[in-house]
C-alpha positions as CSV (number, residue, x, y, z in Angstrom):
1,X,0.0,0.0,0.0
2,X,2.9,2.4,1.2
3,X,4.5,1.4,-2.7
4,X,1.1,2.6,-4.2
5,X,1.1,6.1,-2.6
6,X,4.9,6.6,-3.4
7,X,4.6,6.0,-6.8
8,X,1.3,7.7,-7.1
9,X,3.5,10.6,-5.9
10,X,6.3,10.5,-7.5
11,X,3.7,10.1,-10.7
12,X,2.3,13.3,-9.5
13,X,5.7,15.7,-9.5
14,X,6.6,14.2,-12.6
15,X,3.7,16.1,-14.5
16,X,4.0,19.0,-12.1
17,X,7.8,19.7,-13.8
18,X,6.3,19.2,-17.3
19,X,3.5,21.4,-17.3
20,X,5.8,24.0,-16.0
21,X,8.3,23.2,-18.7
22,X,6.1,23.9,-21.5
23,X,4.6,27.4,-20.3
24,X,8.4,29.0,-19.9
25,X,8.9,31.8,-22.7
26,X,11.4,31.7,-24.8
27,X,14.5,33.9,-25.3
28,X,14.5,36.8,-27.2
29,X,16.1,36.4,-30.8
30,X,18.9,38.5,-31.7
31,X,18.6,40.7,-35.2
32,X,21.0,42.6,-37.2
33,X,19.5,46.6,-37.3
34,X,20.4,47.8,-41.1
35,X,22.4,50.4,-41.6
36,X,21.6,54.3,-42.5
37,X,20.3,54.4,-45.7
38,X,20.2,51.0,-46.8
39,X,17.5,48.9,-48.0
40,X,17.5,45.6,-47.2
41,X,15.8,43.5,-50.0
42,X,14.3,40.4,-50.2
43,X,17.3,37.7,-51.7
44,X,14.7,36.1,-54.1
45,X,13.8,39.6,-55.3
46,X,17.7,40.7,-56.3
47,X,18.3,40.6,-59.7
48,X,21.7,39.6,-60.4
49,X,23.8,42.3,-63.2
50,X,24.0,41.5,-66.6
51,X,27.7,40.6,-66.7
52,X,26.7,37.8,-64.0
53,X,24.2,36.1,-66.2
54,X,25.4,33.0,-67.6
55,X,25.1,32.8,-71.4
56,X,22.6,30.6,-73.1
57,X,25.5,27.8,-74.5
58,X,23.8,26.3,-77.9
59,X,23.5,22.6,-77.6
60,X,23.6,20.2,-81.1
61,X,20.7,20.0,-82.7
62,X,19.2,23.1,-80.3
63,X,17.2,26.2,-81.8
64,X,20.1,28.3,-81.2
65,X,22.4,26.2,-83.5
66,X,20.3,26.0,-86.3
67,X,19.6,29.6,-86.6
68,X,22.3,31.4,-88.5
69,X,24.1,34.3,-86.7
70,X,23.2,37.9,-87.9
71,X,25.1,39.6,-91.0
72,X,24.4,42.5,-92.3
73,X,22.5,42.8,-95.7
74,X,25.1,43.2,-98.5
75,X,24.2,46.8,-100.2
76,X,23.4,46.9,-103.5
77,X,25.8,47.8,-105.9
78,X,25.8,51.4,-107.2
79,X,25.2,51.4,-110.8
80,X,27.5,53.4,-113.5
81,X,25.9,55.7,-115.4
82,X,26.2,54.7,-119.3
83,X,28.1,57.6,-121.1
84,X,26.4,59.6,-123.7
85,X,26.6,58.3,-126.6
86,X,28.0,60.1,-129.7
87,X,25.1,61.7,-131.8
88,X,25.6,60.6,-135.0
89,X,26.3,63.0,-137.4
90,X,23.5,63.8,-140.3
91,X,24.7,62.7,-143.9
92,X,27.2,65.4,-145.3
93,X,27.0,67.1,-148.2
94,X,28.8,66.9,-151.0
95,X,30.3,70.3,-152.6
96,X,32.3,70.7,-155.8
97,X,34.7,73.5,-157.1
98,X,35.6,75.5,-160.0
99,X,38.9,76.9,-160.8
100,X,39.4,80.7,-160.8
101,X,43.3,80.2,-161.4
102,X,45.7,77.9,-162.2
103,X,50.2,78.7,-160.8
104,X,52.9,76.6,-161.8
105,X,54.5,74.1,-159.4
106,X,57.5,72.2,-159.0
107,X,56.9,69.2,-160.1
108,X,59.4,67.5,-157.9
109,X,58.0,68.3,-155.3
110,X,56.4,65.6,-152.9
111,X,53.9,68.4,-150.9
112,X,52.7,67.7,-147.5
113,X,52.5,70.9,-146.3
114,X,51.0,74.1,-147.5
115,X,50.4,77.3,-145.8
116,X,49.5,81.0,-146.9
117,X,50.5,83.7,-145.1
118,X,50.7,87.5,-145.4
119,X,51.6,87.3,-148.7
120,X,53.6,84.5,-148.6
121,X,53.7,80.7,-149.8
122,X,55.0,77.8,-147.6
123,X,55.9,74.4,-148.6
124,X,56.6,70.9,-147.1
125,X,58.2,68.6,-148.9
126,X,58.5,64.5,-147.7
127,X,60.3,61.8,-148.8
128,X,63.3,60.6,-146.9
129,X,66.9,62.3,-148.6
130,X,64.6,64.9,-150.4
131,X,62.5,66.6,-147.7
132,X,62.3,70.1,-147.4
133,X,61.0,73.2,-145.7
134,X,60.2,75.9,-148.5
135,X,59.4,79.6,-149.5
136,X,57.7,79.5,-153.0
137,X,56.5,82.7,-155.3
138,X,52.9,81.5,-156.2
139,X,52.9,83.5,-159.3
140,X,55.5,81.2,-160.8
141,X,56.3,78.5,-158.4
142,X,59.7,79.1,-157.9
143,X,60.9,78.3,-154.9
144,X,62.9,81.2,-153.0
145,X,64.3,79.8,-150.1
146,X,64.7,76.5,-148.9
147,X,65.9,74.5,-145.9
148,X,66.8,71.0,-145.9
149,X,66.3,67.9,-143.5
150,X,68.4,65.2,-142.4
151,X,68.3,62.1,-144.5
152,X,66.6,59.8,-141.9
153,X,63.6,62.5,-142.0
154,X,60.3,62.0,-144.0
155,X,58.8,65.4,-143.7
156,X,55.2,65.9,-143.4
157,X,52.9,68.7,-142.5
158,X,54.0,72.5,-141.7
159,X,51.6,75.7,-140.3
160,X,52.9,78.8,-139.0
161,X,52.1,80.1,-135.9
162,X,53.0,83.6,-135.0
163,X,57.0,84.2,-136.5
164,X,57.1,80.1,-136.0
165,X,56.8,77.7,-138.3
166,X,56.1,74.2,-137.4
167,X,57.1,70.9,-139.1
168,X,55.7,67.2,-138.3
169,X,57.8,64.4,-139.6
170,X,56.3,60.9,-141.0
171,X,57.3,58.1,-138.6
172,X,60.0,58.9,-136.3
173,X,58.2,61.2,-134.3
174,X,60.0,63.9,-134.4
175,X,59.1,67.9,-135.4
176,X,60.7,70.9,-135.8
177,X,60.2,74.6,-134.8
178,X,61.8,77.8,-137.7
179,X,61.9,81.0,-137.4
180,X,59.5,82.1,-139.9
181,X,61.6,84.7,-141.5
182,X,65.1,83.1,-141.6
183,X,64.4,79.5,-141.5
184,X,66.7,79.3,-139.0
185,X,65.7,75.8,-136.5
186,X,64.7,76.8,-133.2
187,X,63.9,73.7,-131.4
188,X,63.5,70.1,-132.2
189,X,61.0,68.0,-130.1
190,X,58.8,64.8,-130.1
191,X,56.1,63.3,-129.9
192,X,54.4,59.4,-129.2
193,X,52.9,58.9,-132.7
194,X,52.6,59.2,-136.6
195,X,52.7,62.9,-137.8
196,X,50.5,63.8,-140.9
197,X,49.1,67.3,-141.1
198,X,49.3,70.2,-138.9
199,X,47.2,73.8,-138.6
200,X,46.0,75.9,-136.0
201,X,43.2,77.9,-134.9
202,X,44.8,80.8,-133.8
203,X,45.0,79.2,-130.4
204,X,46.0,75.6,-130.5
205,X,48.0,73.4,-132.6
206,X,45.8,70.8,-134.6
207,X,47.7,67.6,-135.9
208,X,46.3,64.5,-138.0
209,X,48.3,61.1,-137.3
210,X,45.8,59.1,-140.3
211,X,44.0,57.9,-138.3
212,X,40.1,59.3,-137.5
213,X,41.7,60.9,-134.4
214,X,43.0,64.8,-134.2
215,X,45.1,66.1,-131.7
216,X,45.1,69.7,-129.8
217,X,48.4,71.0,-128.8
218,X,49.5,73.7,-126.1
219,X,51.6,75.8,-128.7
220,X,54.5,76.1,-126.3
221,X,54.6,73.6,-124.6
222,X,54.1,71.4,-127.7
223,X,51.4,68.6,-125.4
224,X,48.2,67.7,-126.3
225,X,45.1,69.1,-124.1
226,X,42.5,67.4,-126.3
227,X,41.4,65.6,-129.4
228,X,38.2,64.7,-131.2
229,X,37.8,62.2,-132.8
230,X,36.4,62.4,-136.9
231,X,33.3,60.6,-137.8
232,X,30.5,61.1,-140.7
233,X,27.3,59.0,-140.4
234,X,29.1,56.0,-141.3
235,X,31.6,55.8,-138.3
236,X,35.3,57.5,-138.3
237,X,37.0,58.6,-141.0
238,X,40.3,57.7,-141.4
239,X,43.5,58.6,-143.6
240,X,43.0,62.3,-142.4
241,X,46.1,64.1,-143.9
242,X,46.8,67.4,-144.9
243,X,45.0,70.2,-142.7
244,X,43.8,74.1,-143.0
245,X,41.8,75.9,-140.9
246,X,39.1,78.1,-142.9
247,X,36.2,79.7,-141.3
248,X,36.0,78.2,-138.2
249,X,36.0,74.1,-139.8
250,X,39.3,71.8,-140.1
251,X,39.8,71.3,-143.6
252,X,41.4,68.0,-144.5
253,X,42.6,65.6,-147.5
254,X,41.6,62.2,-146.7
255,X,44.5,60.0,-148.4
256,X,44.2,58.1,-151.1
257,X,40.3,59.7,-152.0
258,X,40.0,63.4,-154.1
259,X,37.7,64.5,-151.3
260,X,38.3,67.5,-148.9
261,X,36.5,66.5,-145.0
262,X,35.2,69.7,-143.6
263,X,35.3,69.2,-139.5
264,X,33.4,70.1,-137.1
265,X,36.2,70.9,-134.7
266,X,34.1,71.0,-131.4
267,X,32.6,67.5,-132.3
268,X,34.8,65.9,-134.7
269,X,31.6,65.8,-137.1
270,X,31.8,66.0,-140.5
271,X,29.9,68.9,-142.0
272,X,30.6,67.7,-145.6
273,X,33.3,66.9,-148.2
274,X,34.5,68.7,-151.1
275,X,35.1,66.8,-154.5
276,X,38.0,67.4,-156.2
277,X,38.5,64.7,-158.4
278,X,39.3,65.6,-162.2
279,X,40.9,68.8,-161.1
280,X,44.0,67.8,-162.8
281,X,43.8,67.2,-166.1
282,X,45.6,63.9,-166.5
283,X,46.1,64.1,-170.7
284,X,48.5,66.8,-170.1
285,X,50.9,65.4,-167.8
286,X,54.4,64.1,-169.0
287,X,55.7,62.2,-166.1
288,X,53.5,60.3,-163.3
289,X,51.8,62.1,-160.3
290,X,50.7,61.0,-156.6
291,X,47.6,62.1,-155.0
292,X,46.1,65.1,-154.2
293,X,47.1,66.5,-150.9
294,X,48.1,70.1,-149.9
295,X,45.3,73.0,-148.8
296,X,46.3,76.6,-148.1
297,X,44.1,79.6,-146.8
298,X,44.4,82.8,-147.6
299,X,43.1,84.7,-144.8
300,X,43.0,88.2,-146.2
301,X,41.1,88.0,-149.3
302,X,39.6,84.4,-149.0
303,X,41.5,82.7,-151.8
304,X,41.7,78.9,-151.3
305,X,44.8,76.4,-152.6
306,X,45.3,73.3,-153.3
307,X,47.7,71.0,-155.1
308,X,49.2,67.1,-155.2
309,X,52.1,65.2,-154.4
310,X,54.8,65.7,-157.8
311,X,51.6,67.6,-159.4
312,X,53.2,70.5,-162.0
313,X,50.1,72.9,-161.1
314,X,48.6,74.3,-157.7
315,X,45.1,75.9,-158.2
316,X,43.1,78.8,-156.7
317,X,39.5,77.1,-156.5
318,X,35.7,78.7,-155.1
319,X,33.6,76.3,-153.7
320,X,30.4,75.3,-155.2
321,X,27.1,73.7,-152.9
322,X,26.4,70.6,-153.5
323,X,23.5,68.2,-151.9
């Protein structure tokens, strides 16, 4: 019985301690206090920088392989304008002549050159060992003073310029500068292709090689500054030879032919063509002739020239329209 109460006891302090056990509060719990001015945020509400972000990696066979990376479209390419084409000359006419005089010439005389001025006849003569640089009375064709070239020189065109005269050579590219009134040779110079006929506008040297292209020279400095190139309506016009410059046009023999090209010298165009052909009377001649070639200008009255390679006569001819 005493064992019964004892544990009955014994039973009872045992639930006392627990009961008082479980109604003890607890401690406090120690915080950190934030600092002045700063905001504490909520970890799952910071948003890491940019820099931190790890990059998307593509994987084979992922969306990010198969798309290409960005280029830049290629621009189109700028197109070149076309340049203007050449307007193609309207169909020349065709002019013929009549004779109002006819000089004596020397019949010897291969012309390439002819030139009228103040009074005065000039000559070219070609042919390598006989070309020549001459002063000729027109009323009987005797040649007054003459200058000779080197042997290795096939003289071509000559105009005078000023007190200069000016003297192309065939093939070796080569011309020569006179005093006009004693013939004596200023300057020899040079130049990159064939020379054929030369004449000038007052301005400019103008210089034929044979082929449709003419040249435009600085007269002292002796370099081309432009060129046109000669052309009817049935393209270029080559063999251009022997040139004058009358009324504003470049006159020209085109080798080989009996026709006179008057040139447009702006454009190279050719306004039309003067037919010469029968102007020397072939019965009369006595020993054979070349072609016609050799046109001079007299300035002062108007009086127009011409004349052929070994021909014994040089005429005075007017110009008659044609179609």
């Amino acid at each position: 019985m005493k064992n019964l109460i004892k544990q009955s006891i014994l039973l009872c302090l045992l639930m006392l301690v627990f009961v008082v056990g479980c109604v003890e509060t607890p401690g406090t719990i120690p915080t950190l206090a934030p600092e002045a001015g700063v905001t504490l945020t909520s970890e799952a509400n910071i948003t890491p920088p940019e820099e931190a972000l790890p990059q998307a990696t593509a994987t084979p066979g992922s969306v990010a392989e198969a798309l290409p990376p960005t280029v830049p479209p290629t621009p189109l390419p700028t197109a070149t304008p076309a340049p203007s084409p050449t307007p193609t000359p309207a169909a020349p006419s065709v002019d013929s002549y009549q004779i109002e005089n006819t000089y004596p010439h020397d019949p010897a005389a291969f012309t390439q050159g002819l030139v009228f001025d103040n009074g005065i006849l000039y000559e070219g003569t070609g042919l390598w060992g006989e070309s020549t640089l001459r002063q000729v009375a027109l009323e009987s064709g005797l040649v007054l003073r003459s200058v000779s070239l080197e042997d290795q020189y096939f003289g071509e065109g000559i105009t005078v310029f000023g007190d200069r005269i000016f003297q192309l050579t065939w093939q070796e590219g080569t011309g020569f500068v006179y005093d006009k009134n004693s013939f004596e040779r200023l300057q020899t110079f040079t130049y990159p292709h064939e020379g054929w006929g030369i004449t000038h506008d007052g301005q400019r040297l103008i210089v034929s090689d044979g082929t449709p292209t003419i040249r435009f020279w600085d007269p002292n400095t002796l370099q081309e500054i432009s060129r046109i190139t000669v052309r009817d309506e049935n393209g270029p016009i080559n063999r251009l030879n022997e040139l004058e410059f009358i009324n504003g046009e470049i006159w020209a023999n085109i080798w080989l032919t009996d026709l006179i090209a008057r040139i447009d010298p702006a454009t190279g165009a050719v306004r039309g063509y003067i037919d010469l052909a029968g102007i020397l009377d072939s019965s009369t001649l006595s020993q054979p002739v070349d072609v016609l070639n050799g046109i001079a200008y007299d300035a002062t009255t108007g009086r127009i020239f011409v004349t052929g390679k070994l021909w014994p006569s040089l005429f005075e001819i007017s110009v008659v329209p044609g179609s």
